[in-house]
N, CA, C and O atoms as a MOPAC input file, in Angstrom:
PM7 MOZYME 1SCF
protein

 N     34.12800 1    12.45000 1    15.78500 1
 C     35.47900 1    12.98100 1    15.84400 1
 C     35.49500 1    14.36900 1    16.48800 1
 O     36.48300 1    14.81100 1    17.07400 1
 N     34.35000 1    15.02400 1    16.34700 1
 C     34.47900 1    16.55100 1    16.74800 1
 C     34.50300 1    16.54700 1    18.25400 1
 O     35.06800 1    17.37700 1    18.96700 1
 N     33.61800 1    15.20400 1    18.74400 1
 C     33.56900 1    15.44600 1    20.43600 1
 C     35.03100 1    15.40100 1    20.76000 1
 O     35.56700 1    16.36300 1    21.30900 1
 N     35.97000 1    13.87200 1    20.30800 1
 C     36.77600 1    13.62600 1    20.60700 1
 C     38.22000 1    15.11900 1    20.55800 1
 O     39.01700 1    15.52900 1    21.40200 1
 N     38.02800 1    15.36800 1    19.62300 1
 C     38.97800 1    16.76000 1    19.61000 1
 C     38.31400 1    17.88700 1    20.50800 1
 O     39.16700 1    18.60700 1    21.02700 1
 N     36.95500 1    18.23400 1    20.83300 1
 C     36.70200 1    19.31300 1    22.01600 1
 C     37.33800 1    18.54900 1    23.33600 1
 O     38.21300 1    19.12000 1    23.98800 1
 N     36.91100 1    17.36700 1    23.66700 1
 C     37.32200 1    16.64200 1    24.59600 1
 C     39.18100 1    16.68700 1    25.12800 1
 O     39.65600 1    16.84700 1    26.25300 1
 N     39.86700 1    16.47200 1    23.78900 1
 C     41.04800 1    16.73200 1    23.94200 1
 C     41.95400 1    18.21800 1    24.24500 1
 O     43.02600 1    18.51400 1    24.77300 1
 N     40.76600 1    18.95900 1    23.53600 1
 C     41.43900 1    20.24600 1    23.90700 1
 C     41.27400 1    20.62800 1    25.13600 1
 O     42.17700 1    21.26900 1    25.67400 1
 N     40.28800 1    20.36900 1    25.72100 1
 C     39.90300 1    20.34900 1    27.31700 1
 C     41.09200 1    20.37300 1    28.19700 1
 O     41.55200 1    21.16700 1    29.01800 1
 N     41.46300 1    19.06900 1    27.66600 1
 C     42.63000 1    18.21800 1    28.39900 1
 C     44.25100 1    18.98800 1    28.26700 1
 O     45.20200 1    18.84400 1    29.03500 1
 N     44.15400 1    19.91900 1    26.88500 1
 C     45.17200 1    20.80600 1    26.13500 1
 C     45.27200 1    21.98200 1    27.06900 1
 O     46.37800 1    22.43000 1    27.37300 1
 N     43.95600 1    22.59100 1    27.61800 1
 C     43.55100 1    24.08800 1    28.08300 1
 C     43.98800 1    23.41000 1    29.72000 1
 O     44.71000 1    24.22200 1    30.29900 1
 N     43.75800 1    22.30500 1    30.46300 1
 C     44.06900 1    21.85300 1    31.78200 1
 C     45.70800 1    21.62700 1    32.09100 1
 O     46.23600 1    22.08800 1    33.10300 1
 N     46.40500 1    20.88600 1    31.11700 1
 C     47.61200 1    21.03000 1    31.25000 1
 C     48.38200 1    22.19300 1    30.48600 1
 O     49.57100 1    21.97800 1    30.24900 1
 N     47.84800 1    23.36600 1    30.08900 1
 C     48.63000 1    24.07600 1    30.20000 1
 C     48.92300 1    25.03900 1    31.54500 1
 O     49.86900 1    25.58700 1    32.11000 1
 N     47.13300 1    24.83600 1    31.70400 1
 C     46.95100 1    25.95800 1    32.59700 1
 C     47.89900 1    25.27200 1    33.67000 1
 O     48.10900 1    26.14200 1    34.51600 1
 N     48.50900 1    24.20800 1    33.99000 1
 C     48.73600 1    23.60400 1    35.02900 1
 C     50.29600 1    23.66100 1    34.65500 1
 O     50.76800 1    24.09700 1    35.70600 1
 N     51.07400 1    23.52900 1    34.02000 1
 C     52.54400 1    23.43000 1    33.24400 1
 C     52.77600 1    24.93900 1    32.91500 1
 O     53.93400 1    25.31500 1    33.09900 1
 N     51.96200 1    25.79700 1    32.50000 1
 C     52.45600 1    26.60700 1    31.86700 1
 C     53.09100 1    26.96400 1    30.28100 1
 O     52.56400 1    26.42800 1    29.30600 1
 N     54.15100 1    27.81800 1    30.12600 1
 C     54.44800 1    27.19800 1    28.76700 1
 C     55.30700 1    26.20000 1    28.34400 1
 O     56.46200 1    26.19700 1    28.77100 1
 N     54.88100 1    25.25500 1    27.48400 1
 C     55.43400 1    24.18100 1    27.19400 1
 C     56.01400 1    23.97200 1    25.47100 1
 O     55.48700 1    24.61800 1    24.56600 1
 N     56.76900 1    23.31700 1    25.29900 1
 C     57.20000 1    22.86900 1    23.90500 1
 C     55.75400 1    21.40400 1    23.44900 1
 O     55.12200 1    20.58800 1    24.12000 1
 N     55.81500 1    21.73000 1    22.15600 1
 C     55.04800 1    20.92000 1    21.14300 1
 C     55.31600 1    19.57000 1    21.61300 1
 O     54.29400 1    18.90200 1    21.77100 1
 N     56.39000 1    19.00100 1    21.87400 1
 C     57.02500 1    17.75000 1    22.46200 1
 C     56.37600 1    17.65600 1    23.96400 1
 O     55.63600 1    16.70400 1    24.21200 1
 N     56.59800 1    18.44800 1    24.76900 1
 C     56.25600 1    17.82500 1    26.31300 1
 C     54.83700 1    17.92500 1    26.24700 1
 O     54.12100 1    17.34600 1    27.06500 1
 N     54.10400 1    19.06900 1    24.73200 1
 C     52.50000 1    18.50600 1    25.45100 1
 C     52.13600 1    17.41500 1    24.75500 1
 O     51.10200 1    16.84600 1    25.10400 1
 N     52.82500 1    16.95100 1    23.74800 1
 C     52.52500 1    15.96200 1    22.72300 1
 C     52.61000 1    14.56200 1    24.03100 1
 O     51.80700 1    13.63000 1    24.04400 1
 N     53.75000 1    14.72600 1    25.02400 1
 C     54.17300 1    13.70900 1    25.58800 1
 C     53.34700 1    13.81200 1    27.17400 1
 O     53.44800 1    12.96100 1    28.05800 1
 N     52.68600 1    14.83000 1    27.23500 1
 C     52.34100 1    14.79300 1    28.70000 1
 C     50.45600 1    14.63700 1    28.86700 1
 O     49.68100 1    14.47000 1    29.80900 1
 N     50.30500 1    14.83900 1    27.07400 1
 C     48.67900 1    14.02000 1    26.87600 1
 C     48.30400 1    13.00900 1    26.18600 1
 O     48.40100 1    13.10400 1    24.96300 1
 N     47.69300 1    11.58300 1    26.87000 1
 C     47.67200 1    11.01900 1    26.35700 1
 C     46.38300 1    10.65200 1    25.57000 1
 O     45.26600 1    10.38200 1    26.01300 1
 N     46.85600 1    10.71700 1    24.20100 1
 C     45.97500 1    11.32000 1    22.93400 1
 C     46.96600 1    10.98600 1    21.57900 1
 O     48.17200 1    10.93400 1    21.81900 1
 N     46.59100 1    10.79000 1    20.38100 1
 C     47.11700 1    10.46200 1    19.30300 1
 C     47.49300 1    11.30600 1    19.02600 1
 O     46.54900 1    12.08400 1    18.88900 1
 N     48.75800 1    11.96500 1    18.72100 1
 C     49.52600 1    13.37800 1    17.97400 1
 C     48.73300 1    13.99900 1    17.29800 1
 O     48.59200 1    15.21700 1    17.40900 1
 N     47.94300 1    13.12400 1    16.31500 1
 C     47.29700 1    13.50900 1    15.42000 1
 C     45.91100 1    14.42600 1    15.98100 1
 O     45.45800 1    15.46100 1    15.49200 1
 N     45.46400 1    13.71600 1    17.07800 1
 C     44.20800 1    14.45700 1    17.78900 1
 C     44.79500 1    15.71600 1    18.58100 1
 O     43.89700 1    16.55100 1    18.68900 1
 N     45.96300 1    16.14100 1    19.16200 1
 C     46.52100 1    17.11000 1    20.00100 1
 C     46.54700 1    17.99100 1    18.55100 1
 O     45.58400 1    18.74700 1    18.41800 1
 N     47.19400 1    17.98300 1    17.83200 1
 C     47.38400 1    18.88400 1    16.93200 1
 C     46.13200 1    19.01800 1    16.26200 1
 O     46.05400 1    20.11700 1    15.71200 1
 N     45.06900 1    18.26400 1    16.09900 1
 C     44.00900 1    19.22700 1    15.76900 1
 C     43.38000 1    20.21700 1    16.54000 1
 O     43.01100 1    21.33000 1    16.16300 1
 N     43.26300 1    19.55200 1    18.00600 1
 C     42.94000 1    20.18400 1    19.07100 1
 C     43.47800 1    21.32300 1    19.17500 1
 O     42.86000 1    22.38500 1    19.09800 1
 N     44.78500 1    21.19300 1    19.37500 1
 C     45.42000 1    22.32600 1    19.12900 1
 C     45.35900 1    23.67900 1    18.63500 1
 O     45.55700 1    24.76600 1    19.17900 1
 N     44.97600 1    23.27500 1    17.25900 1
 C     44.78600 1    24.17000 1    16.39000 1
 C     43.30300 1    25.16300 1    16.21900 1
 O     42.97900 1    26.29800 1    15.86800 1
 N     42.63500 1    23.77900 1    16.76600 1
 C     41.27400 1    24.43000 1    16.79900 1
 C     41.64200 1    25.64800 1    18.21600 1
 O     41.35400 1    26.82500 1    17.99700 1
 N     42.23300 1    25.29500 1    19.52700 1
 C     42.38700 1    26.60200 1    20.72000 1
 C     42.85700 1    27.09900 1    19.98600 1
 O     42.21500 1    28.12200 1    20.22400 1
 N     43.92800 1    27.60500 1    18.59400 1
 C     44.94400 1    28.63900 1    18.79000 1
 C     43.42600 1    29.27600 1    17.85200 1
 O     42.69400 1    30.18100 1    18.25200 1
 N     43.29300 1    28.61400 1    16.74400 1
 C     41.80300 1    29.61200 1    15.87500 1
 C     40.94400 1    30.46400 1    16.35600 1
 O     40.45500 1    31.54000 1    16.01100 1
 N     40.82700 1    29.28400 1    17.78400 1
 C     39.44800 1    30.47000 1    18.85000 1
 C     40.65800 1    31.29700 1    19.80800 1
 O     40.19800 1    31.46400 1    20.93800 1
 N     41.76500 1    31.73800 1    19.70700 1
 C     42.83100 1    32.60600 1    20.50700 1
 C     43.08500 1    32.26800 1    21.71800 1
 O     43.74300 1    32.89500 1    22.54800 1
 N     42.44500 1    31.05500 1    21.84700 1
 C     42.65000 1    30.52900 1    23.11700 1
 C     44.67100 1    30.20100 1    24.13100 1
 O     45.10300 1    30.26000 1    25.28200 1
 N     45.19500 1    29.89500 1    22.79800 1
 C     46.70300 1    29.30600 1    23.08900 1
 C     47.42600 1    30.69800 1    22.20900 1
 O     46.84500 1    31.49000 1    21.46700 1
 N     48.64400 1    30.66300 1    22.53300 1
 C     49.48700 1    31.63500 1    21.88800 1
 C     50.94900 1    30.08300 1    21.22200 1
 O     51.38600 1    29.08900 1    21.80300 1
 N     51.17100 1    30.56800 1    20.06200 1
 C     52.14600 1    29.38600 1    19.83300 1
 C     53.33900 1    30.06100 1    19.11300 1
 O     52.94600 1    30.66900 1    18.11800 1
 N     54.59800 1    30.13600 1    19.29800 1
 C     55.81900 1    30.51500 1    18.80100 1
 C     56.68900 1    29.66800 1    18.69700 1
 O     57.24800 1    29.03200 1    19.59100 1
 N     56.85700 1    29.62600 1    17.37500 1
 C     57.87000 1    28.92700 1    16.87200 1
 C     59.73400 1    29.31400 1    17.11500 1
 O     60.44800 1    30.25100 1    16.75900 1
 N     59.95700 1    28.10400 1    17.86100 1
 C     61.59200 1    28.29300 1    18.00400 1
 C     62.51300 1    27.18800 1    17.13100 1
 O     62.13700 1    26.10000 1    16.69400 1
 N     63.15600 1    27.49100 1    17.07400 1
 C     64.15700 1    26.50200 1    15.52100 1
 C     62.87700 1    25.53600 1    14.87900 1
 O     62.00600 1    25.84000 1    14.06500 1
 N     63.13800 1    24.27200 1    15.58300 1
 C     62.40500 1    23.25700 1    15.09200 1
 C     60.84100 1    23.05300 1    15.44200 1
 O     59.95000 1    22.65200 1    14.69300 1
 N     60.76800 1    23.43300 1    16.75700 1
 C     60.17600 1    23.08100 1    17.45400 1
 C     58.76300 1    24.80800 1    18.08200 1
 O     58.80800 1    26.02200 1    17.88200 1
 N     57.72400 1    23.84800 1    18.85900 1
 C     57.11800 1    25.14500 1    19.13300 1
 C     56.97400 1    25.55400 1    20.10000 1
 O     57.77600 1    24.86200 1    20.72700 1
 N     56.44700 1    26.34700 1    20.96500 1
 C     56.35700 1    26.89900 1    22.41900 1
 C     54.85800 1    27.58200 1    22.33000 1
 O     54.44800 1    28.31000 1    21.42600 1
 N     54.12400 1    27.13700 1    23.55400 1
 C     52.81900 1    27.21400 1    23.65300 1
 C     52.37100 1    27.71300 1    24.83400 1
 O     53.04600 1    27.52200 1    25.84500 1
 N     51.60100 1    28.17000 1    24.87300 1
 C     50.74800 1    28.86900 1    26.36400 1
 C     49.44000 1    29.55000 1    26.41300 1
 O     49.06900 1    30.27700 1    25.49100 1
 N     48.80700 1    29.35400 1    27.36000 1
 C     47.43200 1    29.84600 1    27.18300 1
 C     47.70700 1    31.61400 1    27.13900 1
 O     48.71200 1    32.20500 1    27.53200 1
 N     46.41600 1    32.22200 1    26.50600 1
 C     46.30400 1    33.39500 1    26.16800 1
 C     45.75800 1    34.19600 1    27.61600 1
 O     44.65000 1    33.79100 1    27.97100 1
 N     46.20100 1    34.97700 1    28.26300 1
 C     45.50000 1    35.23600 1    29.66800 1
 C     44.87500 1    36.32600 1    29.33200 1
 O     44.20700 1    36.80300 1    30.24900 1
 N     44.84700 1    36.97300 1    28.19900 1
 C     43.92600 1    38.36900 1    27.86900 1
 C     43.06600 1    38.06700 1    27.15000 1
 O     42.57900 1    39.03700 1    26.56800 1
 N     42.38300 1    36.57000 1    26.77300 1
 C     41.35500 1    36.24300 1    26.01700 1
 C     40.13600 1    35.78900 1    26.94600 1
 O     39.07000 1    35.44000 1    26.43900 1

């Protein structure tokens, strides 16, 4: 499981760098990966400061960290 979530975050750190910042929804929808694996992935970039994530109403807004 651990490859599979480095693997995914890979894929997390490529489409951002490529999209920019995005909502929780378009990256949920623009990688294809089980929700469940993006959001670990996820979580594991924001731990290592890799992603910056802000929460707006419902929903979140994400982007890579360019001073890390």
């Amino acid at each position: 499981m651990i490859i599979e979530i480095g693997i995914t975050a890979g894929e997390i750190w490529h489409f951002l760098d490529q999209k920019g910042e995005v909502s929780l929804q378009d990256l949920i929808k623009g990688i294809d990966r089980a929700p469940e694996n993006i959001l670990m992935s996820l979580g594991w970039l924001a731990r290592e400061g890799h992603v910056v994530l802000i929460q707006v109403n419902n929903d979140y807004r994400i982007y890579l960290r360019k001073d890390a």
